[in-house]
C-alpha positions as CSV (number, residue, x, y, z in Angstrom):
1,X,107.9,98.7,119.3
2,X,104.5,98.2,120.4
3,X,102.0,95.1,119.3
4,X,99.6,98.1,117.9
5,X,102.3,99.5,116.0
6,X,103.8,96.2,114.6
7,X,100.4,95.9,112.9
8,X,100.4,99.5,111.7
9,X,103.2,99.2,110.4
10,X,102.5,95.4,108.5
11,X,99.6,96.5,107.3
12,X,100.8,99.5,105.8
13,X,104.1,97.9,104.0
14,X,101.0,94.7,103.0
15,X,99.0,97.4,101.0
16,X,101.6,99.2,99.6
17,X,103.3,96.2,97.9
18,X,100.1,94.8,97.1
19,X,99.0,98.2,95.1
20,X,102.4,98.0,93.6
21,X,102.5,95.0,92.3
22,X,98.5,95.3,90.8
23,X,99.2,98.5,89.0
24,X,102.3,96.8,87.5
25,X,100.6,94.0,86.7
26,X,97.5,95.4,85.3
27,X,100.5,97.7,83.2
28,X,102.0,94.2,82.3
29,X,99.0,92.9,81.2
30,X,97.9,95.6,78.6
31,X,101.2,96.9,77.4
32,X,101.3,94.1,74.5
33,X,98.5,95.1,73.2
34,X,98.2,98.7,73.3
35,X,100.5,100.2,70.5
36,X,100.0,104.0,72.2
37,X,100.9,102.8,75.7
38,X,103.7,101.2,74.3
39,X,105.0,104.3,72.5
40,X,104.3,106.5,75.6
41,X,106.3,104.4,77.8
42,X,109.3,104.4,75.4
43,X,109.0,108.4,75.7
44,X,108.3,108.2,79.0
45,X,111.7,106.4,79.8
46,X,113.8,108.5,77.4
47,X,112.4,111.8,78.8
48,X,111.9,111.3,81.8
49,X,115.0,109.7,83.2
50,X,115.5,111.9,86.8
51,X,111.9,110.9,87.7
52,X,112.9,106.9,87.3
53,X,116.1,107.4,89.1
54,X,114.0,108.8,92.2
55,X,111.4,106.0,91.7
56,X,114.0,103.7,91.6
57,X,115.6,105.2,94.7
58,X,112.1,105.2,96.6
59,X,111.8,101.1,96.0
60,X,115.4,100.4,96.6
61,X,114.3,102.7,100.4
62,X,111.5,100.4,100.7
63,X,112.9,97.1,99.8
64,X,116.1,98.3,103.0
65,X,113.6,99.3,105.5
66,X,111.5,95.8,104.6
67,X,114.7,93.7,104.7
68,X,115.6,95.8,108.3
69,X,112.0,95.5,109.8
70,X,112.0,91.5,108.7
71,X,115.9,91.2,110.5
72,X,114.3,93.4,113.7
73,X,111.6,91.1,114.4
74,X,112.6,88.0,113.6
75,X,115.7,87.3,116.0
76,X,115.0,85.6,119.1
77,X,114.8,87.7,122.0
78,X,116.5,86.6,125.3
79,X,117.5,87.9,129.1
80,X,120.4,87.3,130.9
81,X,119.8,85.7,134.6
82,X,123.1,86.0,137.0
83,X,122.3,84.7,140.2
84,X,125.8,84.6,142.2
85,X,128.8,82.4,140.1
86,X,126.1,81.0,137.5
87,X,124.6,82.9,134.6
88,X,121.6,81.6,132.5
89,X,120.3,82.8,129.6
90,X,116.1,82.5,128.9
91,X,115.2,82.1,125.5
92,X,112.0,84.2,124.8
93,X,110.2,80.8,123.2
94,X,110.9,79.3,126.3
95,X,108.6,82.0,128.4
96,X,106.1,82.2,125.4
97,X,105.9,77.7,125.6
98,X,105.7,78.0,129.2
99,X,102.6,80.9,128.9
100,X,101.2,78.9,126.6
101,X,100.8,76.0,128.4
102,X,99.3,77.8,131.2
103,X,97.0,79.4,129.5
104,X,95.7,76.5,127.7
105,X,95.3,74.9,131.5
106,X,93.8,77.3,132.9
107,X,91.3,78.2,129.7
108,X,91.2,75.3,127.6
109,X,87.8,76.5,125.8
110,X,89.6,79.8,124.5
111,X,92.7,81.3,122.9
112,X,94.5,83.6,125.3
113,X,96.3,86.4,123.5
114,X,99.6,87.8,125.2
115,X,102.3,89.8,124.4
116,X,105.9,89.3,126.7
117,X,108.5,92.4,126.6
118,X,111.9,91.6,128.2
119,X,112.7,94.7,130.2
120,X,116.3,95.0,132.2
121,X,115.2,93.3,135.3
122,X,111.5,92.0,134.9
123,X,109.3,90.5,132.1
124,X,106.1,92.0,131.4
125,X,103.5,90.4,130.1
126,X,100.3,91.5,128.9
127,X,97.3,89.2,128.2
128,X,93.7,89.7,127.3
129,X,91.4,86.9,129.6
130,X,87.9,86.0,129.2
131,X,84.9,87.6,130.8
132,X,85.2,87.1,134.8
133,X,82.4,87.7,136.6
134,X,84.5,91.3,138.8
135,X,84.1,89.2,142.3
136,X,86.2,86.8,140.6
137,X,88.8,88.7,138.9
138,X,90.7,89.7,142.0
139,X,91.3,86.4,143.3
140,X,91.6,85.1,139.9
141,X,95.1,87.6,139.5
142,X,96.0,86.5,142.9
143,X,96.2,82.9,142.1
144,X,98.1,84.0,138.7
145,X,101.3,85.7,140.4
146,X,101.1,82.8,142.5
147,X,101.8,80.4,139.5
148,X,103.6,83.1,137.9
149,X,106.0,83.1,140.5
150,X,106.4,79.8,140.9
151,X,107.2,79.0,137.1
152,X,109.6,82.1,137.0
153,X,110.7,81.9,139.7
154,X,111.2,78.1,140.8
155,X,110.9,76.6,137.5
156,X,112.6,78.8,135.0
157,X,115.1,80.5,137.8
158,X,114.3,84.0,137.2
159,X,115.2,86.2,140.1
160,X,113.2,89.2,139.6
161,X,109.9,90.7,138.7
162,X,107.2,89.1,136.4
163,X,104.7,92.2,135.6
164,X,101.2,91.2,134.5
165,X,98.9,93.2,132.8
166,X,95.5,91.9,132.3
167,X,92.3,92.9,131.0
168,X,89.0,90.7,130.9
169,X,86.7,90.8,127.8
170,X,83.4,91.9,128.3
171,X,80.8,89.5,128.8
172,X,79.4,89.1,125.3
173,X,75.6,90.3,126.7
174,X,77.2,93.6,128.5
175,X,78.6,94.6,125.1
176,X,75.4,94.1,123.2
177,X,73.8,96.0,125.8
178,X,76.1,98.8,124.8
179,X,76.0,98.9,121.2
180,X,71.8,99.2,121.5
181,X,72.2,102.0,123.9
């Protein structure tokens, strides 16, 4: 699943639940003290019992898919390296540690965000940088699958591919420049 998705998807579960749980508290809050409320939701529950089986089916959906998204994303992700007789497996908070690191060297005024995907025989890994001046940004990604291929390569023992996909911020004057015009 994408990043963009993942936050789609949090966000939508976040508001739901939150709206849920306001509307049954606010119910919570006034039921004691309303005597028509109180006698409307005795009627409502007598009367109306297929509609609270479905609303009780509907949370019980939503409280599985929760408990299945929260299993999903929260196991540790790893590849399988098998060079010859030996086989290694790479822990994904390993490469994220290892990023981190580097990052931190190589910007240690900003917070690099990145994103690593394990794919069958490469690991991608996309990063948002700083504003480069564009002369700079060539050479800058040169140097990068240098190091990159020295850390997965040397370091780590990973045999194949390390895909990079960058993009620089704007400087923060360019995109001023643009929201005036």
């Amino acid at each position: 699943m994408s990043f963009k998705l993942d936050r789609l998807l949090y966000l939508a579960i976040s508001c739901v639940i939150g709206i849920f749980f306001l509307i049954v508290g606010v119910f919570g809050i006034i039921l004691p003290w309303s005597h028509v409320l109180q006698t409307l939701t005795i009627q409502f529950i007598q009367e109306k019992t297929l509609i609270l089986s479905l609303f009780g089916l509907g949370l019980a959906l939503i409280g599985l898919s929760m408990i299945a998204y929260a299993l999903l994303h929260t196991r540790h992700r790893y590849v399988d390296i098998r060079t010859g007789g030996y086989a290694v497996t790479l822990d994904e908070n390993v490469v994220r540690s290892y990023l981190e690191k580097y990052w931190e060297e190589r910007f240690p005024e900003s917070h690099i965000p990145f994103d690593i995907t394990f794919k069958k025989r490469a690991i991608q890994i996309v990063v948002t940088l700083p504003p480069l001046p564009l002369q700079e940004q060539k050479p800058f990604l040169e140097q990068v699958k240098q190091d990159f291929n020295e850390l997965f390569g040397r370091t780590l023992g990973y045999p194949y591919d390390v895909h990079l996909m960058a993009r620089f911020e704007e400087p923060p004057l360019q995109s001023a420049e643009r929201a005036i015009n």
